[in-house]
RORO-780529 format. One record per atom (N, C-alpha, C): residue in one letter; residue number from 0; atom name; z, y, x. Coordinates in pm, whole numbers, padded with zeros to 5 digits. Example, Ala and Ser with C-alpha at 12.3 -4.5 7.8 and 13.67 -1.06 7.14 Angstrom:
<sites>
SITE resn resi name     zz     yy     xx
SITE    a    0    N  00780 -00569  01319
SITE    a    0   CA  00780 -00450  01230
SITE    a    0    C  00780 -00330  01320
SITE    s    1    N  00708 -00225  01285
SITE    s    1   CA  00714 -00106  01367
SITE    s    1    C  00787  00003  01290
</sites>
This chain:
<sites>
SITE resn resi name     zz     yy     xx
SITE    x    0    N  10108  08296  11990
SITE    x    0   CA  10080  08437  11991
SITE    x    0    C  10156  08500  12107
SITE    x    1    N  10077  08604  12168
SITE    x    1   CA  10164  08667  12278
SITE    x    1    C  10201  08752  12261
SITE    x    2    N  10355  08799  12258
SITE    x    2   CA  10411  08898  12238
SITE    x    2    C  10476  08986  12321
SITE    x    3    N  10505  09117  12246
SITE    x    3   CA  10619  09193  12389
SITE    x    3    C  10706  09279  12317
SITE    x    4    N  10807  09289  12367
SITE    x    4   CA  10927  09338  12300
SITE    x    4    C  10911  09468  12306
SITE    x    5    N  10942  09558  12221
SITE    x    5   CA  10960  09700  12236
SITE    x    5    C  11064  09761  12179
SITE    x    6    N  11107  09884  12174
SITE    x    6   CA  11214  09975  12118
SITE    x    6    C  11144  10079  12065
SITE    x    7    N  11190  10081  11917
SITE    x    7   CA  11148  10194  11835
SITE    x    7    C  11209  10272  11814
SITE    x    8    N  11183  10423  11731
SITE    x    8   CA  11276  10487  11657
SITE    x    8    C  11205  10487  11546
SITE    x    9    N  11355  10485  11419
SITE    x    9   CA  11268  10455  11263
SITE    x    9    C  11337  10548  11253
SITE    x   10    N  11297  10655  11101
SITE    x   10   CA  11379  10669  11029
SITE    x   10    C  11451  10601  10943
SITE    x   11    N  11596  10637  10887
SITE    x   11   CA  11702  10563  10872
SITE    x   11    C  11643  10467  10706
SITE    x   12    N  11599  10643  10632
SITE    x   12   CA  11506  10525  10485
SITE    x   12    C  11424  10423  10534
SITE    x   13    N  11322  10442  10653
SITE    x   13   CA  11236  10342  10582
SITE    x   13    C  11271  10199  10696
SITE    x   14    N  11420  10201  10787
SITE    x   14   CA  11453  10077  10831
SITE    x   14    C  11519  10026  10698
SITE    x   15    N  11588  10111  10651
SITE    x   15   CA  11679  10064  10490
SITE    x   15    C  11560  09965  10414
SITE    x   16    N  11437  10019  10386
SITE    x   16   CA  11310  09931  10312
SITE    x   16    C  11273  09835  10393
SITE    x   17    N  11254  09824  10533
SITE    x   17   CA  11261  09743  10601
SITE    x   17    C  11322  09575  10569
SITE    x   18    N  11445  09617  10594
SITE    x   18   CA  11545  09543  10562
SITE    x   18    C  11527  09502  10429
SITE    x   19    N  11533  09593  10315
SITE    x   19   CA  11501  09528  10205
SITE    x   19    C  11398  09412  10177
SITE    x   20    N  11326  09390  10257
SITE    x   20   CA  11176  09313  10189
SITE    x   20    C  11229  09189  10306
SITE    x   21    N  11313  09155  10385
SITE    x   21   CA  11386  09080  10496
SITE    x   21    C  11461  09032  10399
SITE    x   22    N  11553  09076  10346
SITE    x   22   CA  11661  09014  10252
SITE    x   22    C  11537  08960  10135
SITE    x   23    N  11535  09019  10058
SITE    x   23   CA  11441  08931  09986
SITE    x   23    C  11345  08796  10001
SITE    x   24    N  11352  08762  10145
SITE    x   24   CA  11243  08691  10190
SITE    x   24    C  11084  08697  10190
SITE    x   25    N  11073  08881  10153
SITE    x   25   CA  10918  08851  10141
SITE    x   25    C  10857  08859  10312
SITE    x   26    N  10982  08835  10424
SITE    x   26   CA  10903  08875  10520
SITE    x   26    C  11042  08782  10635
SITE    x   27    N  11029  08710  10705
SITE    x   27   CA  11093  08646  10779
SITE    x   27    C  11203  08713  10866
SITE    x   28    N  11153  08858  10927
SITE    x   28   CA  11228  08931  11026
SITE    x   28    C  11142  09039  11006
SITE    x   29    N  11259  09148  11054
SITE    x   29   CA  11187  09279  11083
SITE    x   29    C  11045  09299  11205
SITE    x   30    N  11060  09218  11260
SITE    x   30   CA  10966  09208  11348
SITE    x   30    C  10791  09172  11277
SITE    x   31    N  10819  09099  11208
SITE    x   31   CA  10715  09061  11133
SITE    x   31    C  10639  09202  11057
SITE    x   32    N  10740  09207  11001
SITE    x   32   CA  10748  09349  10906
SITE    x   32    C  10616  09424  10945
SITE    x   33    N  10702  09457  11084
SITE    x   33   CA  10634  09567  11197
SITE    x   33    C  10515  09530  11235
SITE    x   34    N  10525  09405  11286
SITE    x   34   CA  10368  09364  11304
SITE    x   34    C  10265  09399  11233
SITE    x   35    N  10309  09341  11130
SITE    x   35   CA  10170  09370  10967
SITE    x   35    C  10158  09484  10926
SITE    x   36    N  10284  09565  10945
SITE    x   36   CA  10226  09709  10913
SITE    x   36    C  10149  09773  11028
SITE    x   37    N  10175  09745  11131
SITE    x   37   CA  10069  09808  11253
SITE    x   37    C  09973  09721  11249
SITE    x   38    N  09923  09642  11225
SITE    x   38   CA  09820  09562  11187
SITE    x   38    C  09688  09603  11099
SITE    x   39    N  09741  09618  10950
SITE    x   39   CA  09675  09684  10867
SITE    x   39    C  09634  09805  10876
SITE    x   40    N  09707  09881  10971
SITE    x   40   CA  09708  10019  11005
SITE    x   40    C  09581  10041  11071
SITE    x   41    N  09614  09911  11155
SITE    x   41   CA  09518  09937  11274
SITE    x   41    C  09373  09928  11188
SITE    x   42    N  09393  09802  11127
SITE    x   42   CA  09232  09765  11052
SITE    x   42    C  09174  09906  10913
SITE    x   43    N  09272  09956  10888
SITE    x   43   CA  09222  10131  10822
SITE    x   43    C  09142  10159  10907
SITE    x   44    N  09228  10225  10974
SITE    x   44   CA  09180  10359  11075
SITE    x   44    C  09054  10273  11146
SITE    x   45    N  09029  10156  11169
SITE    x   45   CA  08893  10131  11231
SITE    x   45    C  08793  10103  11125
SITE    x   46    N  08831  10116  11009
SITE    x   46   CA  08704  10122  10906
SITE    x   46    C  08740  09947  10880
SITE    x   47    N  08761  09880  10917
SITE    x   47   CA  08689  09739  10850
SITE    x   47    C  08567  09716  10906
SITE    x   48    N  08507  09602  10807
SITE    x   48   CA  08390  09572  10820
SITE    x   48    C  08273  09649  10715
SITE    x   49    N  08351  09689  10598
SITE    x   49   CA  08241  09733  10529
SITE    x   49    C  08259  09856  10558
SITE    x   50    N  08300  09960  10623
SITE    x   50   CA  08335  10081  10653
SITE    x   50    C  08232  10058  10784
SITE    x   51    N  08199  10000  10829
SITE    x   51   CA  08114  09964  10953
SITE    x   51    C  07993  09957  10927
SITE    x   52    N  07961  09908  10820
SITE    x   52   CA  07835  09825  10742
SITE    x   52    C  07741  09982  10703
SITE    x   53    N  07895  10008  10595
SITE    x   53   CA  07814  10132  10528
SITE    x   53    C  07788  10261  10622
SITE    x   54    N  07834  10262  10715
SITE    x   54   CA  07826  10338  10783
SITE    x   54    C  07647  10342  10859
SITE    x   55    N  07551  10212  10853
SITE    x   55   CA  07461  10203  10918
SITE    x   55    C  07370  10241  10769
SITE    x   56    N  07423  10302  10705
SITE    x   56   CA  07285  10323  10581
SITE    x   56    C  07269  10481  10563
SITE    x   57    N  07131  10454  10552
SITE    x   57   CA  07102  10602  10551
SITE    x   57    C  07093  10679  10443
SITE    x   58    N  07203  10819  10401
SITE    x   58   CA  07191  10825  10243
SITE    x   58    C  07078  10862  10196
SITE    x   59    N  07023  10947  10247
SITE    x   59   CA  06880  11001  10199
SITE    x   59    C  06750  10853  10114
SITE    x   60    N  06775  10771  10189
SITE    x   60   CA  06691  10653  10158
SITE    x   60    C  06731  10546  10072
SITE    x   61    N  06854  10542  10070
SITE    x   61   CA  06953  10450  09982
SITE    x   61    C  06969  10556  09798
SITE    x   62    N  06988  10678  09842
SITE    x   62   CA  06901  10760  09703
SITE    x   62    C  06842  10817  09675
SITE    x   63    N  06730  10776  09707
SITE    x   63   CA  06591  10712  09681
SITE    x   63    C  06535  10612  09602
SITE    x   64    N  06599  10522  09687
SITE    x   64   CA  06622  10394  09608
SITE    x   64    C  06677  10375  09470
SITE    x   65    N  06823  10404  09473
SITE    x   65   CA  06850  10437  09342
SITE    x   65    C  06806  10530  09237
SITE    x   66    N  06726  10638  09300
SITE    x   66   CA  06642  10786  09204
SITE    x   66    C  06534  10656  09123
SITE    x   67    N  06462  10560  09228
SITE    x   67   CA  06369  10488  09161
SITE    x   67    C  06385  10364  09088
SITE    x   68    N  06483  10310  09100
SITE    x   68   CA  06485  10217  09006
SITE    x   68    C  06568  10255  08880
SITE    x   69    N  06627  10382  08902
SITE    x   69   CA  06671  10480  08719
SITE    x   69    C  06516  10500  08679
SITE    x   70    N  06501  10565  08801
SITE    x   70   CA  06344  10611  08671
SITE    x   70    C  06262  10502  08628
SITE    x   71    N  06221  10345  08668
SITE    x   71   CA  06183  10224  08584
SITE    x   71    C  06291  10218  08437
SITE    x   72    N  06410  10165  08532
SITE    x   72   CA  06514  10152  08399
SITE    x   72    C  06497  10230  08267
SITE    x   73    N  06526  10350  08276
SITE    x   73   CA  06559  10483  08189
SITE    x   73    C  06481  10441  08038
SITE    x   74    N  06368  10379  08060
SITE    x   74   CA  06330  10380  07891
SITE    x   74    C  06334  10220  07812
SITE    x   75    N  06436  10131  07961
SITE    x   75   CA  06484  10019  07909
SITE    x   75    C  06648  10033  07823
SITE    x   76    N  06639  10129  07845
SITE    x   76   CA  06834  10164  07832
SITE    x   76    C  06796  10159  07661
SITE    x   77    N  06954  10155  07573
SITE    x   77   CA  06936  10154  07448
SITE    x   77    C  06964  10284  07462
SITE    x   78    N  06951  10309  07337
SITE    x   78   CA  06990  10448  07260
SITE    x   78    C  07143  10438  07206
SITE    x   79    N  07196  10514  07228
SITE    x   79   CA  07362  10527  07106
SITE    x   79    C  07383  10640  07069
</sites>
């Protein structure tokens, strides 16, 4: 992997949590840490894949779709 060093500023709590999940071993180094949280970050804010997906459907036609297959269903449903 290619990397590059940088200098941050944290606030002081959340290097303290930082550190915490380091001591614990759920994370090798702070560096790691950092990685995965800008990582995941990154993959939010760009939607994913299904944030991509759904994005190519058109609502008007998609309920539609669903208006018509309630109205088949509707007098398969039980009663309660």
């Amino acid at each position: 992997m290619n990397t590059s060093k940088i200098a941050i500023t944290i606030e002081k709590n959340l290097l303290t949590q930082v550190d915490r999940l380091v001591v614990e071993r759920r994370f090798p180094n702070r560096s790691r840490v950092f990685q995965e949280a800008v990582r995941e970050k990154l993959v939010r804010m760009g939607g994913g894949r299904l944030a991509r997906e759904a994005a190519k459907l058109n609502p008007q036609f998609e309920q539609k779709l669903a208006d018509e297959g309630l109205a088949f269903e509707v007098e398969e449903w039980p009663e309660y």
